[in-house]
N, CA, C and O atoms as a CHARMM CRD file, in Angstrom:
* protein
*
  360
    1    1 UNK  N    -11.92500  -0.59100   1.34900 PROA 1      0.00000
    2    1 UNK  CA   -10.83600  -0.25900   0.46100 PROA 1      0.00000
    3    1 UNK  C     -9.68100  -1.20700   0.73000 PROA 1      0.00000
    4    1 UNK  O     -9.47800  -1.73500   1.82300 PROA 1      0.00000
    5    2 UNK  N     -8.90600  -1.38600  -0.40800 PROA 2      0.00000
    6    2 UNK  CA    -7.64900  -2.32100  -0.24300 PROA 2      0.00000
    7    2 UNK  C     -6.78800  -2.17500   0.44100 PROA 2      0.00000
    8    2 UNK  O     -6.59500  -0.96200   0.51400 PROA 2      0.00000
    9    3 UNK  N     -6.00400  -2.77500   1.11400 PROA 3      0.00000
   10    3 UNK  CA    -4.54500  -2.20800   1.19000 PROA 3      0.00000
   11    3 UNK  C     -3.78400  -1.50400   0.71000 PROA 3      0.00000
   12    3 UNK  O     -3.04500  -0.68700   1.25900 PROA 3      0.00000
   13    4 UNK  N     -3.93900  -1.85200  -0.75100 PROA 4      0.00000
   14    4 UNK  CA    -3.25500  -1.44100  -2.21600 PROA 4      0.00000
   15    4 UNK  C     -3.19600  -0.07900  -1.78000 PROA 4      0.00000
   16    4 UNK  O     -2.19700   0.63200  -1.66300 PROA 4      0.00000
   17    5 UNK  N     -4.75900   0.27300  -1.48600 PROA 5      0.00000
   18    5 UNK  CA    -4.96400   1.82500  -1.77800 PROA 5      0.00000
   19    5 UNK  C     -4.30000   2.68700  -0.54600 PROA 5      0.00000
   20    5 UNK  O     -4.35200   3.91600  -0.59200 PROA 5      0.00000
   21    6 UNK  N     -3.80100   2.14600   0.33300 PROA 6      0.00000
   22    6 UNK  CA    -3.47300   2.76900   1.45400 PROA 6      0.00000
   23    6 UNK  C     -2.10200   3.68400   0.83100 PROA 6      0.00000
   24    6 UNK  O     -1.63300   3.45600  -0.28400 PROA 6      0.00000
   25    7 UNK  N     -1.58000   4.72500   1.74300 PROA 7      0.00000
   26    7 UNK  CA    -0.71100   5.62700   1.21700 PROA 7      0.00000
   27    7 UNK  C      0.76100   4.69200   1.17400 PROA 7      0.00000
   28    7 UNK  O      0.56200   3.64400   1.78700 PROA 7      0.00000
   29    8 UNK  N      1.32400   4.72300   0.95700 PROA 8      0.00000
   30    8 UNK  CA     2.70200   4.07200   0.98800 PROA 8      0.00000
   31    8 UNK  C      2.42100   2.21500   0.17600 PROA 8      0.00000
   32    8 UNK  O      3.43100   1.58300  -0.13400 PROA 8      0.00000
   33    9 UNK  N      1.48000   1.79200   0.01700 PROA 9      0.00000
   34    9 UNK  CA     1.06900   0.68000  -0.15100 PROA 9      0.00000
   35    9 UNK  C      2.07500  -0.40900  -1.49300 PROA 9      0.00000
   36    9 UNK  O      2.38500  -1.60000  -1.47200 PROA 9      0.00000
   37   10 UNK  N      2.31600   0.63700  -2.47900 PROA 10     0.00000
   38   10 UNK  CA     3.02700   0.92800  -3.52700 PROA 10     0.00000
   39   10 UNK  C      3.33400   1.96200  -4.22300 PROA 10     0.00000
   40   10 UNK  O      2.87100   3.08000  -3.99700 PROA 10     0.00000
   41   11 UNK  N      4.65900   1.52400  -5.71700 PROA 11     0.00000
   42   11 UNK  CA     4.98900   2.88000  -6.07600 PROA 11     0.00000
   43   11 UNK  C      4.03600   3.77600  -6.47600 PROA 11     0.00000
   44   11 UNK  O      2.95400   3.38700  -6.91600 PROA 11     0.00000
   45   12 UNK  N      4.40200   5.26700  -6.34300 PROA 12     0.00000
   46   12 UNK  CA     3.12400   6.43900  -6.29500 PROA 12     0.00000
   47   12 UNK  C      2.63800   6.16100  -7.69200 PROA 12     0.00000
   48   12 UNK  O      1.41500   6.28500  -7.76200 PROA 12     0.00000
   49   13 UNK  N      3.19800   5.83400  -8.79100 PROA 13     0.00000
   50   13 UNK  CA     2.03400   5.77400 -10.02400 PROA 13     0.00000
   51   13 UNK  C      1.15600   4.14000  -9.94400 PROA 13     0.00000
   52   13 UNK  O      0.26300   3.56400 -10.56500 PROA 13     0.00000
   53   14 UNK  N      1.74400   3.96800  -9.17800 PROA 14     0.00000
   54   14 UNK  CA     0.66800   2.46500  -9.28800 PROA 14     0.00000
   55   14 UNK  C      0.08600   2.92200  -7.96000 PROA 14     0.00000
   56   14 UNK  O     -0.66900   1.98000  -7.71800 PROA 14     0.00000
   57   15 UNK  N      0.00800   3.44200  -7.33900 PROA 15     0.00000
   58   15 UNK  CA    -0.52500   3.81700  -6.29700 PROA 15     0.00000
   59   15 UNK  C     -1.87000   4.46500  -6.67400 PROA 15     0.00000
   60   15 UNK  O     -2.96500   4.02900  -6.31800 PROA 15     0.00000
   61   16 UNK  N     -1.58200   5.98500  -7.73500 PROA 16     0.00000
   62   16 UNK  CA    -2.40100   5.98000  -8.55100 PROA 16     0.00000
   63   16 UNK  C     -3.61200   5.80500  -9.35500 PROA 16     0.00000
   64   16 UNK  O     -4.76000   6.23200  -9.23300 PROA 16     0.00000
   65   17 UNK  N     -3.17200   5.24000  -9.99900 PROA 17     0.00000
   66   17 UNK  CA    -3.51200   3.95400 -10.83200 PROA 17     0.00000
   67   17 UNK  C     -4.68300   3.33600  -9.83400 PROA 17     0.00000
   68   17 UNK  O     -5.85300   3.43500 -10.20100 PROA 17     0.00000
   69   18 UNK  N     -4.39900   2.76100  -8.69400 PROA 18     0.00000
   70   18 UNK  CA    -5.14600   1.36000  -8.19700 PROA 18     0.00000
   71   18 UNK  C     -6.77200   2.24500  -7.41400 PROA 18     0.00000
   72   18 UNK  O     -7.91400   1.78800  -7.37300 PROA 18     0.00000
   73   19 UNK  N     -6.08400   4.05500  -6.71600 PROA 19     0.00000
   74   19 UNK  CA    -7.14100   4.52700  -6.69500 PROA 19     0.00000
   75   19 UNK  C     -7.95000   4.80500  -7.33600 PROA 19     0.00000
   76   19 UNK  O     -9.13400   4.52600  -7.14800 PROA 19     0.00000
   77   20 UNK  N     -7.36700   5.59000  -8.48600 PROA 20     0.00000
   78   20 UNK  CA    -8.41800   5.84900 -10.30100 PROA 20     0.00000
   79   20 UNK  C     -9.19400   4.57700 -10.37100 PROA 20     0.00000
   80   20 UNK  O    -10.40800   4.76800 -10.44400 PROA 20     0.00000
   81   21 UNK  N     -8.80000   3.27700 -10.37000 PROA 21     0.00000
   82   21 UNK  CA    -9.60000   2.23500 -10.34500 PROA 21     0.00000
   83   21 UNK  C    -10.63500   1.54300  -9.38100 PROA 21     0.00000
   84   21 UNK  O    -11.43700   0.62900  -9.57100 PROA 21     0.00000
   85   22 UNK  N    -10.36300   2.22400  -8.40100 PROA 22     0.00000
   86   22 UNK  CA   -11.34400   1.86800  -7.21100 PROA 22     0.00000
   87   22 UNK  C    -12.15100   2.85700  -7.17900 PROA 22     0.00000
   88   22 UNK  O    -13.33600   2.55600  -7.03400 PROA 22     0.00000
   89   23 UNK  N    -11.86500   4.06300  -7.27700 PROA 23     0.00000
   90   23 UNK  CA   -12.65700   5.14300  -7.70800 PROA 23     0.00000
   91   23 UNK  C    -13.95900   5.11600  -8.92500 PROA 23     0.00000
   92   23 UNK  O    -15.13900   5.46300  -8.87000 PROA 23     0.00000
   93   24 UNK  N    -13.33900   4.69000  -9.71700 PROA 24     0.00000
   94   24 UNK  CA   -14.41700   4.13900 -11.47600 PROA 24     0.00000
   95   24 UNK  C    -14.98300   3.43600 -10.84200 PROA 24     0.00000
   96   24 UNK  O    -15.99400   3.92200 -10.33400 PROA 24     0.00000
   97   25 UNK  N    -14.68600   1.99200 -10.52700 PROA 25     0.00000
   98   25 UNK  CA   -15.55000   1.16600  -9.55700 PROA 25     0.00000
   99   25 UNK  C    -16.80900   1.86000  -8.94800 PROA 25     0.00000
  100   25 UNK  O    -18.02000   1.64600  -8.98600 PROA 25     0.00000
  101   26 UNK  N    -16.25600   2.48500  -8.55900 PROA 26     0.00000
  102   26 UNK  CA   -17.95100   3.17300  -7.52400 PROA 26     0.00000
  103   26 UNK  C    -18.83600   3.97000  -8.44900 PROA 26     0.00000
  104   26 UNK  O    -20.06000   3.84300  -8.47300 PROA 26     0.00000
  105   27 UNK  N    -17.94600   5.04500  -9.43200 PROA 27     0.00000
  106   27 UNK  CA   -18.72600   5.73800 -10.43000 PROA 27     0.00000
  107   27 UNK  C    -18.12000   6.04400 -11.34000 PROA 27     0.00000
  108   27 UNK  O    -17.37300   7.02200 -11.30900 PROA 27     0.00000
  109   28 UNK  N    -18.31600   5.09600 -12.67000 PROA 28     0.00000
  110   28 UNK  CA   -17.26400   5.30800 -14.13800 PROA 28     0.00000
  111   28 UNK  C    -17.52500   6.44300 -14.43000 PROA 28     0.00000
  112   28 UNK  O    -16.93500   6.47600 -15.50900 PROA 28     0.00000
  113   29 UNK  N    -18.02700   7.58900 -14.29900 PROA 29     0.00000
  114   29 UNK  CA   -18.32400   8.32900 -14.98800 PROA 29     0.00000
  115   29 UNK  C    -17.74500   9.43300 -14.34000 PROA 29     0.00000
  116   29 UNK  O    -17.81100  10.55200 -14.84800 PROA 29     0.00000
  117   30 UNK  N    -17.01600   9.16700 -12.94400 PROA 30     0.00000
  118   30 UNK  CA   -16.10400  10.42700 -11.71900 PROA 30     0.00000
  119   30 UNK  C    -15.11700  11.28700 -12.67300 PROA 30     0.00000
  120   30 UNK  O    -15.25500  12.50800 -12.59900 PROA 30     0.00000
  121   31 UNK  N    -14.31700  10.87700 -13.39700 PROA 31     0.00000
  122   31 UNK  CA   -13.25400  11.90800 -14.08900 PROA 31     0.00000
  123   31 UNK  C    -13.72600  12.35100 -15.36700 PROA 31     0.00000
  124   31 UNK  O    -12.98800  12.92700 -16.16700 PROA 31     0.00000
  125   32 UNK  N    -15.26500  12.03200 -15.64400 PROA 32     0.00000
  126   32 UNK  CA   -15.68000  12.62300 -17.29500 PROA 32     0.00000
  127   32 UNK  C    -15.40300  14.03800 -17.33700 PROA 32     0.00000
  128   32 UNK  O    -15.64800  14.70200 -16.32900 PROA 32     0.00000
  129   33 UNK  N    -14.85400  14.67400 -18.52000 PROA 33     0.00000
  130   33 UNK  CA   -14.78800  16.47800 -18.25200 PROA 33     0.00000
  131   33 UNK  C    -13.65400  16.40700 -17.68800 PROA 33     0.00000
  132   33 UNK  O    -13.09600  17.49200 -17.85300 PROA 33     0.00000
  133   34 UNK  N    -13.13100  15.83300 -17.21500 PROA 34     0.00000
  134   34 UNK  CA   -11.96800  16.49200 -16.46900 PROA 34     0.00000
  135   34 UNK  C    -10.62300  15.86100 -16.63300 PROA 34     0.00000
  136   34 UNK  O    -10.52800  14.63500 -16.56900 PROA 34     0.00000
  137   35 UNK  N     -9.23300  16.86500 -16.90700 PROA 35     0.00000
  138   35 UNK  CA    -8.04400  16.60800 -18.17000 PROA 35     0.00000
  139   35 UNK  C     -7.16300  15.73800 -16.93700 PROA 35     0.00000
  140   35 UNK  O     -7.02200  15.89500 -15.72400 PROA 35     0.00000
  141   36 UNK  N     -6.68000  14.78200 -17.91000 PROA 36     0.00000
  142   36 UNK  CA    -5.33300  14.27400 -17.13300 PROA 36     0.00000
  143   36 UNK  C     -5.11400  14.83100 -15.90800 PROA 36     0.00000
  144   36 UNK  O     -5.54300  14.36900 -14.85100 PROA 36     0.00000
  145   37 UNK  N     -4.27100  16.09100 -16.06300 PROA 37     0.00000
  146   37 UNK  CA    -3.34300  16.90500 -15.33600 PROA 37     0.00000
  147   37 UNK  C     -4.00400  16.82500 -13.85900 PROA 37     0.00000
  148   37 UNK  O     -3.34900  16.55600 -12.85100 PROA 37     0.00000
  149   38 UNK  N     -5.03600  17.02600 -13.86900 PROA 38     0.00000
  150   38 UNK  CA    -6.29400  17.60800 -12.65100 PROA 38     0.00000
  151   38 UNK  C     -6.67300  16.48000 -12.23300 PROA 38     0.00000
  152   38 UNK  O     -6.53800  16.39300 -11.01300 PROA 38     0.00000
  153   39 UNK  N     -7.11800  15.51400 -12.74500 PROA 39     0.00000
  154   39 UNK  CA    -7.22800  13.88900 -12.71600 PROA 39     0.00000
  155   39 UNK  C     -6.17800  13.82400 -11.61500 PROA 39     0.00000
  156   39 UNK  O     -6.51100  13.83300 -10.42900 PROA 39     0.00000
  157   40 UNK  N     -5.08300  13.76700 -11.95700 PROA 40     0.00000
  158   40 UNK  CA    -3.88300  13.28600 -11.26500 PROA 40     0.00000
  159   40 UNK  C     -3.80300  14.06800  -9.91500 PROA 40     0.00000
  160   40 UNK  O     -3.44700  13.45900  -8.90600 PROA 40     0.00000
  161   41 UNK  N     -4.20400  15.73300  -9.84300 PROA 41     0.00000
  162   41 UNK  CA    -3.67600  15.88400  -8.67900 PROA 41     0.00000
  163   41 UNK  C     -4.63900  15.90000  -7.97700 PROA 41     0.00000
  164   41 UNK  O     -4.30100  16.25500  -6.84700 PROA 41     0.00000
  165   42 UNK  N     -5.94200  15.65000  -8.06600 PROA 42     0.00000
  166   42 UNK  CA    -6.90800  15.32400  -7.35000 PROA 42     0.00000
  167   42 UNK  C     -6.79100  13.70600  -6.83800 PROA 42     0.00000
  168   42 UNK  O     -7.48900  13.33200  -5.89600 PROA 42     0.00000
  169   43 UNK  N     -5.89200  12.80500  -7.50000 PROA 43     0.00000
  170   43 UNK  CA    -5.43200  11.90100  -6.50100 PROA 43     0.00000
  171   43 UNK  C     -4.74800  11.70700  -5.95800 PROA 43     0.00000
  172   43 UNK  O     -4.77600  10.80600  -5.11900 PROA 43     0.00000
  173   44 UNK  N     -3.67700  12.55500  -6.20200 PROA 44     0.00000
  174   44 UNK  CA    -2.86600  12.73100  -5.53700 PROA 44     0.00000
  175   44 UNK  C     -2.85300  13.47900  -4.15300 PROA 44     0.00000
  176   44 UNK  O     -2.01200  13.64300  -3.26900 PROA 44     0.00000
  177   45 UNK  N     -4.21800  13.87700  -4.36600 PROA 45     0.00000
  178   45 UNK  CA    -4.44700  14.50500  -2.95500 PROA 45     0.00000
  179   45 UNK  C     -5.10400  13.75200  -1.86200 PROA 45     0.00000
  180   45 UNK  O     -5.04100  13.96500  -0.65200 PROA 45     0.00000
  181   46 UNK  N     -5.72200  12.86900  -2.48500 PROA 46     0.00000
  182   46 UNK  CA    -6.29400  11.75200  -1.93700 PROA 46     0.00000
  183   46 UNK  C     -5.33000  10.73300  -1.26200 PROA 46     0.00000
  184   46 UNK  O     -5.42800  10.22100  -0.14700 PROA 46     0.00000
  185   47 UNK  N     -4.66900  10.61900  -1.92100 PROA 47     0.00000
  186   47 UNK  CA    -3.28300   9.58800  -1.42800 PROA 47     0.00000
  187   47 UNK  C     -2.87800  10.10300  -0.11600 PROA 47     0.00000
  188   47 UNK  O     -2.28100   9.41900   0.71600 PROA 47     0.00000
  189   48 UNK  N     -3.28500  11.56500   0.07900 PROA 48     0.00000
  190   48 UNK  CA    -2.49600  11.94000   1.53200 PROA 48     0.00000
  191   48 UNK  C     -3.86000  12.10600   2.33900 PROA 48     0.00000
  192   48 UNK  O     -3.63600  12.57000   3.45700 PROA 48     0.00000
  193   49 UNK  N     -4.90900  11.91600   2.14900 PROA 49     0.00000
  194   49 UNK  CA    -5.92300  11.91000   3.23900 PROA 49     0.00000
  195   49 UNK  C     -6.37400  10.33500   3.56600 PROA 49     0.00000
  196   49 UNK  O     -7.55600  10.36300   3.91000 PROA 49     0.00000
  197   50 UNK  N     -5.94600   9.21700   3.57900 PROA 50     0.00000
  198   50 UNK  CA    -5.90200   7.96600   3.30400 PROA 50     0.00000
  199   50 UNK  C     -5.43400   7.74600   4.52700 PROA 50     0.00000
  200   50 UNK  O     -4.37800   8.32200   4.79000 PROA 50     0.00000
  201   51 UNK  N     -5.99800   6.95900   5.50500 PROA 51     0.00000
  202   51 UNK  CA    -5.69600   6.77600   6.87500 PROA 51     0.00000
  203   51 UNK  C     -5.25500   4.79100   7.06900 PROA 51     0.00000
  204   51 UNK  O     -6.04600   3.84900   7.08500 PROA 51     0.00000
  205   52 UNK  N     -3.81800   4.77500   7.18000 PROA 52     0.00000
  206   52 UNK  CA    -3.97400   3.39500   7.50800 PROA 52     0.00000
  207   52 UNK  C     -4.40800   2.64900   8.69900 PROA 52     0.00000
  208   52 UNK  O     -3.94300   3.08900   9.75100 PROA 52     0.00000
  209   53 UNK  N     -5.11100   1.72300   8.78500 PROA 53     0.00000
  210   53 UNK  CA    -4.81800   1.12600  10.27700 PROA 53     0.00000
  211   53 UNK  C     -5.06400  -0.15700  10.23000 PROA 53     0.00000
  212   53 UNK  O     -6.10000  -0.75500   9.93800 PROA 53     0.00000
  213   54 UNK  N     -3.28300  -0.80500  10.76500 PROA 54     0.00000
  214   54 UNK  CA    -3.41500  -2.11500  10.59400 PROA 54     0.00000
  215   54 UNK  C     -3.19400  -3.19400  11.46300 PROA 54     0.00000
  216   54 UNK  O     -1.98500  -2.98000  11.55000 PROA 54     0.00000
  217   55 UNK  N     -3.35000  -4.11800  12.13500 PROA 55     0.00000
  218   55 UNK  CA    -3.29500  -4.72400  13.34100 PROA 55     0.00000
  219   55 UNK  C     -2.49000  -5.93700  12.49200 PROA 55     0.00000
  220   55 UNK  O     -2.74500  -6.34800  11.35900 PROA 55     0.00000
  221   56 UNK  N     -1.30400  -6.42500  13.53100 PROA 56     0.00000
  222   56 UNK  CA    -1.08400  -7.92300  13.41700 PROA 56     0.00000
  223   56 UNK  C     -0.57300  -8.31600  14.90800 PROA 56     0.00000
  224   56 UNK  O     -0.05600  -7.62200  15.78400 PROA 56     0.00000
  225   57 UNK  N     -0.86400  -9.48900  14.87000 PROA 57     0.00000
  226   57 UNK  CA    -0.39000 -10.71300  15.77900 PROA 57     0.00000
  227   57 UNK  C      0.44200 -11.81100  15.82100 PROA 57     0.00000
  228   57 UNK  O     -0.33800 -12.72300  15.54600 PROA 57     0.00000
  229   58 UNK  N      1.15300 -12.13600  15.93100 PROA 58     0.00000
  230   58 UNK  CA     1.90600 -12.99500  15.86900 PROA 58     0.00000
  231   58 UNK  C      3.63600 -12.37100  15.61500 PROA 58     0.00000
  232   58 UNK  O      4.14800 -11.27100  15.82000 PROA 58     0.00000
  233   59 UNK  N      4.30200 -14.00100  14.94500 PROA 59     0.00000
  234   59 UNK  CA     5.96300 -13.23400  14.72000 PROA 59     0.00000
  235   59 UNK  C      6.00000 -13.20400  13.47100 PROA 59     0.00000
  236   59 UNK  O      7.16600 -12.97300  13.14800 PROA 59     0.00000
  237   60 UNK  N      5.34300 -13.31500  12.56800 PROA 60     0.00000
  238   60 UNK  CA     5.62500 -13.30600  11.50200 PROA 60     0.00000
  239   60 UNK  C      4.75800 -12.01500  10.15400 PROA 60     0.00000
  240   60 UNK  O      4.14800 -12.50200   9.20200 PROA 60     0.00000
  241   61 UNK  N      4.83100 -10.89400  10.27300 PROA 61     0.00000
  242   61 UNK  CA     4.32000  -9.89200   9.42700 PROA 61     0.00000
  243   61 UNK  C      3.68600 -10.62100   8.01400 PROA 61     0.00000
  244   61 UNK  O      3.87300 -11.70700   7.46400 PROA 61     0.00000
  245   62 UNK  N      2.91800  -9.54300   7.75800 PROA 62     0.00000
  246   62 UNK  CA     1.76100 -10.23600   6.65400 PROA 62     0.00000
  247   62 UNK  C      3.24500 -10.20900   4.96600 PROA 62     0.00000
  248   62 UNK  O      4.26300  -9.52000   5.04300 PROA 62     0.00000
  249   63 UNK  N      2.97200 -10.94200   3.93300 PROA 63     0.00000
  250   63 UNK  CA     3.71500 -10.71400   3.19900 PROA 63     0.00000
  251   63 UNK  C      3.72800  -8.44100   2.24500 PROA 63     0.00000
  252   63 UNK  O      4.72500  -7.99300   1.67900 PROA 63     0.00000
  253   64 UNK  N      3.04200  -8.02600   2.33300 PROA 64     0.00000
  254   64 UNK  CA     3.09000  -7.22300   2.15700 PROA 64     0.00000
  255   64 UNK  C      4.09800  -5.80500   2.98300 PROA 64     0.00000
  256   64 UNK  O      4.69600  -4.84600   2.49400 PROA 64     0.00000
  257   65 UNK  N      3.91800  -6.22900   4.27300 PROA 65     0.00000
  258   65 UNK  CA     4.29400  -5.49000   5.32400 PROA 65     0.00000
  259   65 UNK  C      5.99100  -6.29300   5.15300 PROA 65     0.00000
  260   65 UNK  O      6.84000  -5.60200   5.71600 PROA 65     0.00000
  261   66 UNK  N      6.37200  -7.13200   4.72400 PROA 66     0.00000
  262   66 UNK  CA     7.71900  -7.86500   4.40400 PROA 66     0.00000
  263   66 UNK  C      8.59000  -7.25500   3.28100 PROA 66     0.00000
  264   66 UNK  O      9.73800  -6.81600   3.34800 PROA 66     0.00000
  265   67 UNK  N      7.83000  -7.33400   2.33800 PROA 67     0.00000
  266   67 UNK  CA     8.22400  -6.65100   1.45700 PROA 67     0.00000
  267   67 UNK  C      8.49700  -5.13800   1.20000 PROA 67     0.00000
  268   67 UNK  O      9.26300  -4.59700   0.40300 PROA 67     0.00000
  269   68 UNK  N      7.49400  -4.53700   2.27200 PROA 68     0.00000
  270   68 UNK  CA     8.27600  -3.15400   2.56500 PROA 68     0.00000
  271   68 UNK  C      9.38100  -2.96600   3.35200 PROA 68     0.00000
  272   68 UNK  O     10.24800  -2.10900   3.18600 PROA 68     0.00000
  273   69 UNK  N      9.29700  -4.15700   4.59400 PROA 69     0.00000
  274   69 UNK  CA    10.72600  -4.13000   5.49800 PROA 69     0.00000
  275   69 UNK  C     12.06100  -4.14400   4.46700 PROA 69     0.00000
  276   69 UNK  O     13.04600  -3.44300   4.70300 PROA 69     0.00000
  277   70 UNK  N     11.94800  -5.23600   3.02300 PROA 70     0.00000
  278   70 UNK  CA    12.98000  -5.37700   2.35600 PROA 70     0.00000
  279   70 UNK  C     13.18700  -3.50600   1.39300 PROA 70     0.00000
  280   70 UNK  O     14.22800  -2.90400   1.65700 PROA 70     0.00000
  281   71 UNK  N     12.82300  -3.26000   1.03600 PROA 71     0.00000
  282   71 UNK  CA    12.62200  -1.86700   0.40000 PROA 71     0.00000
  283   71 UNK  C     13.61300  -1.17600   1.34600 PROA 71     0.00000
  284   71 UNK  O     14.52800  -0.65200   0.71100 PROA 71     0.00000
  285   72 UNK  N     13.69900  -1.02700   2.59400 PROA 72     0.00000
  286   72 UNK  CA    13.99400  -0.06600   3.82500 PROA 72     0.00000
  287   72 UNK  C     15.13900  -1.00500   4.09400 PROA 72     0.00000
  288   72 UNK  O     16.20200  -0.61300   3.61200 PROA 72     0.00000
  289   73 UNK  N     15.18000  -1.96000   4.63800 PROA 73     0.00000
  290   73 UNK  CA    16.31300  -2.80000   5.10200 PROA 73     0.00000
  291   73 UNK  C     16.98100  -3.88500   4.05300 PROA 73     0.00000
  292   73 UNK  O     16.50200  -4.77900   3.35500 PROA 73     0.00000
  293   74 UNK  N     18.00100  -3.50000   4.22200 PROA 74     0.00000
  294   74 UNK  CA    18.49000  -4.60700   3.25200 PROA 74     0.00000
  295   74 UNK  C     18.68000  -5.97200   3.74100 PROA 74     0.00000
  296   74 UNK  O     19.51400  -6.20800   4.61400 PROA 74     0.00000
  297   75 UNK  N     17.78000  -7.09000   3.10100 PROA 75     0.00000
  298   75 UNK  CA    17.64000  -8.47100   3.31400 PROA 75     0.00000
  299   75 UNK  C     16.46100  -8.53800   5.18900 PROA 75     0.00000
  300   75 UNK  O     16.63200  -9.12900   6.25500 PROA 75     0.00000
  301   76 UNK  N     15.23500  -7.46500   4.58900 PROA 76     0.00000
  302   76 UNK  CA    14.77200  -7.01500   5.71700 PROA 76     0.00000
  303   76 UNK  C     13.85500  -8.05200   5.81500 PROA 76     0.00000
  304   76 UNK  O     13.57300  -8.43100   6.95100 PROA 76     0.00000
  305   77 UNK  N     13.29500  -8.62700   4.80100 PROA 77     0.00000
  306   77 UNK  CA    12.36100  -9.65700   5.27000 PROA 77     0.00000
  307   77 UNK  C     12.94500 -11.30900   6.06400 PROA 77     0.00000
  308   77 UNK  O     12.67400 -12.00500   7.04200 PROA 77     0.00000
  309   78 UNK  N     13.77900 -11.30000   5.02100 PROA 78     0.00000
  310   78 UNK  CA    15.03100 -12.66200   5.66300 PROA 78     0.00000
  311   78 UNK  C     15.54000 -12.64200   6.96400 PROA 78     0.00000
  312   78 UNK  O     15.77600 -13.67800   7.58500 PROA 78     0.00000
  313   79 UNK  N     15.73800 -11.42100   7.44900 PROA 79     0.00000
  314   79 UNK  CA    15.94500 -10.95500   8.55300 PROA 79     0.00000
  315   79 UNK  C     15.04300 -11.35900   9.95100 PROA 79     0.00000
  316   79 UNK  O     15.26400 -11.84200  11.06100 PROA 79     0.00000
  317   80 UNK  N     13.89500 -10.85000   9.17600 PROA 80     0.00000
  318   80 UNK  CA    12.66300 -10.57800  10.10800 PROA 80     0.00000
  319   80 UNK  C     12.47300 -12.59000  10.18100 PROA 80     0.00000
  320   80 UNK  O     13.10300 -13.23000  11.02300 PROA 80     0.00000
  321   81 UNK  N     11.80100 -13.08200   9.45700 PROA 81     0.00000
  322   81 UNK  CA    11.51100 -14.77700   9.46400 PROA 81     0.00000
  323   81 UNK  C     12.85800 -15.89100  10.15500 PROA 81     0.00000
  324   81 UNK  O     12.72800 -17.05800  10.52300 PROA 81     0.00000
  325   82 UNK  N     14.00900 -15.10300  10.15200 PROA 82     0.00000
  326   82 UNK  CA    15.52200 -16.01400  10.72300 PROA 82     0.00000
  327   82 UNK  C     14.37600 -15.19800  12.36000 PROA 82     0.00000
  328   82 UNK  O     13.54200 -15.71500  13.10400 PROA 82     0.00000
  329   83 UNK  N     14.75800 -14.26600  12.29900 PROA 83     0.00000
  330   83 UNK  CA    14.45400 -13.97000  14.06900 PROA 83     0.00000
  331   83 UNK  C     13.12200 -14.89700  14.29400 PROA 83     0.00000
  332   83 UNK  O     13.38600 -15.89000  14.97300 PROA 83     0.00000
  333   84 UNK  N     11.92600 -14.81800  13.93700 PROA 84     0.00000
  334   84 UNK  CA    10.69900 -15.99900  13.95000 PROA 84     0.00000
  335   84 UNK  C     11.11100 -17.09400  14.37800 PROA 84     0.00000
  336   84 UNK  O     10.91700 -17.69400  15.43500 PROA 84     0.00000
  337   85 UNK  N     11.89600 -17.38700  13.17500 PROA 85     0.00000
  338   85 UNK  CA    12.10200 -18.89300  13.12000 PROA 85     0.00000
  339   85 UNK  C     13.19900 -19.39900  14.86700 PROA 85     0.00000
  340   85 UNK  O     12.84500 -20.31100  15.61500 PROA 85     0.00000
  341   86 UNK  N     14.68200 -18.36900  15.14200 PROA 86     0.00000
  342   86 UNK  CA    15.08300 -18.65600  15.98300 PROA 86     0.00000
  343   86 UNK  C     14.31800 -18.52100  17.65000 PROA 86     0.00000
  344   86 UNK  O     14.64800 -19.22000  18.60700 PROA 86     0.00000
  345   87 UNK  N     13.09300 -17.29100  17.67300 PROA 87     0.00000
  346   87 UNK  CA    11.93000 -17.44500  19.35300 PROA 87     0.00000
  347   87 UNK  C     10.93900 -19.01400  18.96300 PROA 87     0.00000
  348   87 UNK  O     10.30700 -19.61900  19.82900 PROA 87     0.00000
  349   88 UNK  N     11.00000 -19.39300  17.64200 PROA 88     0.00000
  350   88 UNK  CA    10.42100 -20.48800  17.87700 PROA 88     0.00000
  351   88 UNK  C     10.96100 -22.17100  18.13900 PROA 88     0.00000
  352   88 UNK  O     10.30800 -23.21400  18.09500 PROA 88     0.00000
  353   89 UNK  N     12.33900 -21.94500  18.40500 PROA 89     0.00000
  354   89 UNK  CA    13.23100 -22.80200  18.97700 PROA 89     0.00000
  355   89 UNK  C     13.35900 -22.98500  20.61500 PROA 89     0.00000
  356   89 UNK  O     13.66100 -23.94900  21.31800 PROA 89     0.00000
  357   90 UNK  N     12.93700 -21.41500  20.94000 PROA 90     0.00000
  358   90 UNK  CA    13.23000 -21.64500  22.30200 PROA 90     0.00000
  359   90 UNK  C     11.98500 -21.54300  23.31100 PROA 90     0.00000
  360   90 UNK  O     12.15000 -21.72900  24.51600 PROA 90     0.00000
């Protein structure tokens, strides 16, 4: 499974969205019979049993994991690459 699909990965309707599609993927035929409404909170339930686990190395975070620092911190990724950039001076 993607990243995408991980819980927090993106906003909750594209979040959504990217499971419904990874989901069809395996079997187009998973939500036949069954309405919007129920559709939705059956992934939505899914979204919270979704286990991340992600390893990095180095000083510099993957661009995804950056772009959430900016979301949370303001000018969080700029932040994060000035500090990189200044342990790799010394």
């Amino acid at each position: 499974m993607s990243d995408e699909l991980i819980r927090g990965a993106n906003e909750p309707e594209e979040e959504l969205k990217e499971i419904e599609k990874h989901l069809r993927s395996i079997n187009p035929r998973l939500f036949e019979g069954i309405g919007k409404k129920k559709k939705d909170e059956i992934l939505r339930s899914i979204t919270f049993t979704l286990i991340q686990e992600k390893t990095h190395s180095g000083p510099i975070p993957d661009p995804e994991t950056l772009s959430h620092y900016n979301k949370i911190i303001p000018n969080g990724a700029e932040r994060i690459m000035a500090m990189a950039e200044n342990q790799q001076k010394t």
